[in-house]
C-alpha positions as CSV (number, residue, x, y, z in Angstrom):
1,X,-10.2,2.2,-47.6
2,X,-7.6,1.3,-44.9
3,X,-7.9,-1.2,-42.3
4,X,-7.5,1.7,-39.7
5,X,-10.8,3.9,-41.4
6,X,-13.0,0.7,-41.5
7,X,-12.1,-0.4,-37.8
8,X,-12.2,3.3,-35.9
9,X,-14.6,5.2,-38.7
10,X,-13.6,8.3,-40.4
11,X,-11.1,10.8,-39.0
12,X,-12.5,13.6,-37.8
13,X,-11.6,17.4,-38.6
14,X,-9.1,18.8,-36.7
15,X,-11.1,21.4,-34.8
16,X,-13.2,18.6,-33.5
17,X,-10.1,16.1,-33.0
18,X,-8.9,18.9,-30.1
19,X,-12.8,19.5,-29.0
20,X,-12.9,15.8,-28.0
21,X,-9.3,15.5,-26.4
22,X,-10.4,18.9,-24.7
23,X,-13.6,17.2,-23.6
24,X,-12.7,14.1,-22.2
25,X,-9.3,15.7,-20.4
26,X,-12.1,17.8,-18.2
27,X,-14.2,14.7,-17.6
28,X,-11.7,12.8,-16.2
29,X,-10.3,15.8,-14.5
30,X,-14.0,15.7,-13.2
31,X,-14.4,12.2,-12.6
32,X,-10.9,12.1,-10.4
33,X,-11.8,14.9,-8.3
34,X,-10.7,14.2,-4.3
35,X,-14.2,14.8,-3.6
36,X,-18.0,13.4,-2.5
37,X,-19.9,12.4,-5.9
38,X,-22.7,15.3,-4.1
39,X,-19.7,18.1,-3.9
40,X,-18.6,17.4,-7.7
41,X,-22.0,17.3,-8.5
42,X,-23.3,20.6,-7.0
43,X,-20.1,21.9,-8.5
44,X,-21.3,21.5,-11.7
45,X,-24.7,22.1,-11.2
46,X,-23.7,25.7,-10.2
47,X,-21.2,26.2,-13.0
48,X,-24.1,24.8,-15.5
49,X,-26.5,27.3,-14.1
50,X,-24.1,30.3,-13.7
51,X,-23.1,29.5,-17.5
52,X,-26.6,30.0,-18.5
53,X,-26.7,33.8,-17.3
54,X,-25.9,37.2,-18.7
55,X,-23.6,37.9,-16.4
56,X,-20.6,37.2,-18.7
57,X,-17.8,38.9,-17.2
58,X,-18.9,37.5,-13.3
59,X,-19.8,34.0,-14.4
60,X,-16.9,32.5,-13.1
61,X,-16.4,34.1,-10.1
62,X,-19.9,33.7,-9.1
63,X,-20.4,29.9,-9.7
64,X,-16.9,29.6,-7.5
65,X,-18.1,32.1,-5.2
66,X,-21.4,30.0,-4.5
67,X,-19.7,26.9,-4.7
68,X,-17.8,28.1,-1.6
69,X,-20.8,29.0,0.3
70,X,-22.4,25.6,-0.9
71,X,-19.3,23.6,0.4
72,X,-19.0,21.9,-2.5
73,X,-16.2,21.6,-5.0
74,X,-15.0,24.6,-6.5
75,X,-12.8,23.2,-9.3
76,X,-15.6,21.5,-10.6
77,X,-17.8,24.6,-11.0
78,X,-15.2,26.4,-12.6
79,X,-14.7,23.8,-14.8
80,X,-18.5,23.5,-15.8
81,X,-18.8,27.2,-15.9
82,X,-16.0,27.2,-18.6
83,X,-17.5,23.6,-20.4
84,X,-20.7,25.6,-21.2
85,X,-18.7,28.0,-23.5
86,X,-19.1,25.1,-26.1
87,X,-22.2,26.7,-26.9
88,X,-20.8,30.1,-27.1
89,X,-22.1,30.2,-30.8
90,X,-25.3,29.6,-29.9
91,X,-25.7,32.6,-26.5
92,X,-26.7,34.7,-29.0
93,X,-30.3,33.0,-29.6
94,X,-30.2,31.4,-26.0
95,X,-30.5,35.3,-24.7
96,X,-32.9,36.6,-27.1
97,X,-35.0,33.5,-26.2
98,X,-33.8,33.8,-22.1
99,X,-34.8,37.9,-22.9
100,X,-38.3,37.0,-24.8
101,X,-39.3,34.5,-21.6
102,X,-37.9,36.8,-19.0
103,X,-39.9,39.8,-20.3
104,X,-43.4,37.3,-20.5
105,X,-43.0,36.7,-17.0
106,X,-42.2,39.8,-15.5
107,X,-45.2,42.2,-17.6
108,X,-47.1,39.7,-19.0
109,X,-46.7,40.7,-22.6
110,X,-45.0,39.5,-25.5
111,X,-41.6,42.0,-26.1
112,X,-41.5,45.4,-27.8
113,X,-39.2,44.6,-31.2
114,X,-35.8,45.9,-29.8
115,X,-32.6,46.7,-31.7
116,X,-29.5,45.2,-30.0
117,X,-27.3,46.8,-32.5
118,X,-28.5,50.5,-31.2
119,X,-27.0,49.5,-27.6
120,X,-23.5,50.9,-27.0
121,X,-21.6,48.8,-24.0
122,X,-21.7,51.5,-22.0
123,X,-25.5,52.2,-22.0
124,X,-25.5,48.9,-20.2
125,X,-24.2,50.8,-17.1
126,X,-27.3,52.8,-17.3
127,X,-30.7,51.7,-14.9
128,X,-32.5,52.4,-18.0
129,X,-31.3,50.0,-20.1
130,X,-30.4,47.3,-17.1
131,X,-34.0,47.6,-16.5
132,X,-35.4,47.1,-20.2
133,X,-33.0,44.5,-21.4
134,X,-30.8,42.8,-18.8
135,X,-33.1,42.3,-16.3
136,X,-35.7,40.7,-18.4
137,X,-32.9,38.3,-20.1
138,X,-31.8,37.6,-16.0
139,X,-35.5,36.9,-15.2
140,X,-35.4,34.6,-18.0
141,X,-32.3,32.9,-18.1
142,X,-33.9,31.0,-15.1
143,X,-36.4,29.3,-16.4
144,X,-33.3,27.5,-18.8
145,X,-30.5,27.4,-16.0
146,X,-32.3,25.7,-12.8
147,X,-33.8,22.9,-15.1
148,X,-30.6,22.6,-16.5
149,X,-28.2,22.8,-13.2
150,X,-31.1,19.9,-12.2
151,X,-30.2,17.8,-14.9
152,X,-26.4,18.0,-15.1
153,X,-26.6,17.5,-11.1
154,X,-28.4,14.5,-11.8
155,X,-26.1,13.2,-14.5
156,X,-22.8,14.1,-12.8
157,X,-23.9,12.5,-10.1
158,X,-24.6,9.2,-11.6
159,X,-21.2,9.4,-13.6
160,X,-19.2,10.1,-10.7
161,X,-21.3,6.9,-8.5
162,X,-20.2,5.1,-11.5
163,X,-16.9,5.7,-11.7
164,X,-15.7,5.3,-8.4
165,X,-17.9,2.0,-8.2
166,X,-15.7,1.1,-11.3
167,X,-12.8,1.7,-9.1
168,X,-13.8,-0.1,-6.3
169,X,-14.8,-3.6,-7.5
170,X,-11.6,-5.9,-7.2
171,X,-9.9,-7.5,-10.5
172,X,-11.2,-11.0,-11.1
173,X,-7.7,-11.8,-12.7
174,X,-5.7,-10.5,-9.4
C-alpha cells in the first residue's frame, strides 16, 4: 500500500467520488445562503417534506411555491426537494409503505393486494383510481414527511447556527 491509501483510506468508486463532490457542493451552497439560519431552515424543511410525496411531477414547484408563502428561502427548498432524489431507488418501497399506512388510516383496514403493474399512466387521471391508490399513498406519505421536514429543520438549523458562528469568531493568529 501507498502512503496516500494508508493516510486518506481507500478510493472510492467513481459513482460515489461525484455523489460526495455533488453533496458537499449543495451543503456549502446551503450553508452560504444570504439568509436567516430559520429561512434556510424552513427551506429545507419544505423541500424534505415535499420530496416525500407522490406528487412527482409538482414537487418542485410546490415546495418553492410554499416556500414563497412561508417567506423563507426558496433556493434552499429547491435544493432539498432535488437532495431527496438520492433515495430515488428506494420511492418505490417508501410509497408502497406511504400507500399501506395511508390506506390504515383513512378505512381502518389493512390494504386489498393491488397490482401496480395493471395501472396504465393515464388511469391515474381517473377519480377512480386517484381515490383507490393516490390518495391513500398522499394520506400516508404524511405520517413520513412532517416527522421528517421536523428533523431536517432541526438539523439544518443547527448546521447553519454553526457555521456562521464559525465565521464569526475572530482568528487568534490575526
Amino acid at each position: 500500500m501507498d502512503e496516500a491509501t494508508l493516510r486518506d483510506g481507500p478510493r472510492l468508486p467513481g459513482p460515489l467520488v461525484r455523489f460526495k463532490r455533488w453533496l458537499s457542493a449543495h451543503h456549502m451552497t446551503l450553508m452560504t445562503l444570504a439568509d436567516t439560519p430559520h429561512s434556510i431552515a424552513l427551506g429545507s424543511a419544505i423541500g424534505i417534506f415535499f420530496g416525500f410525496t407522490p406528487l412527482w411531477s409538482m414537487k418542485t414547484l410546490l415546495s418553492i411555491g410554499v416556500a414563497w408563502l412561508c417567506k423563507c428561502n426558496k433556493l434552499a427548498a429547491a435544493i432539498a426537494v432535488t437532495l431527496h432524489d438520492v433515495i430515488l431507488p428506494l420511492m418505490p418501497a417508501i410509497f408502497w409503505w406511504e400507500y399501506k399506512v395511508g390506506y390504515r388510516a383513512l378505512h381502518g383496514a389493512k390494504p386489498r393486494h393491488i397490482r401496480i403493474g395493471h395501472v396504465s399512466i393515464w388511469d391515474y387521471l381517473h377519480s377512480d383510481v386517484f381515490m383507490r391508490l393516490v390518495w391513500p399513498t398522499l394520506v400516508g406519505s404524511l405520517f413520513l414527511a412532517i416527522p421528517s421536514a421536523i428533523i431536517a429543520y432541526v438539523i439544518m438549523r443547527t448546521l447553519v447556527d454553526r457555521a456562521r458562528s464559525c465565521e464569526e469568531q475572530p482568528d487568534p493568529n490575526s
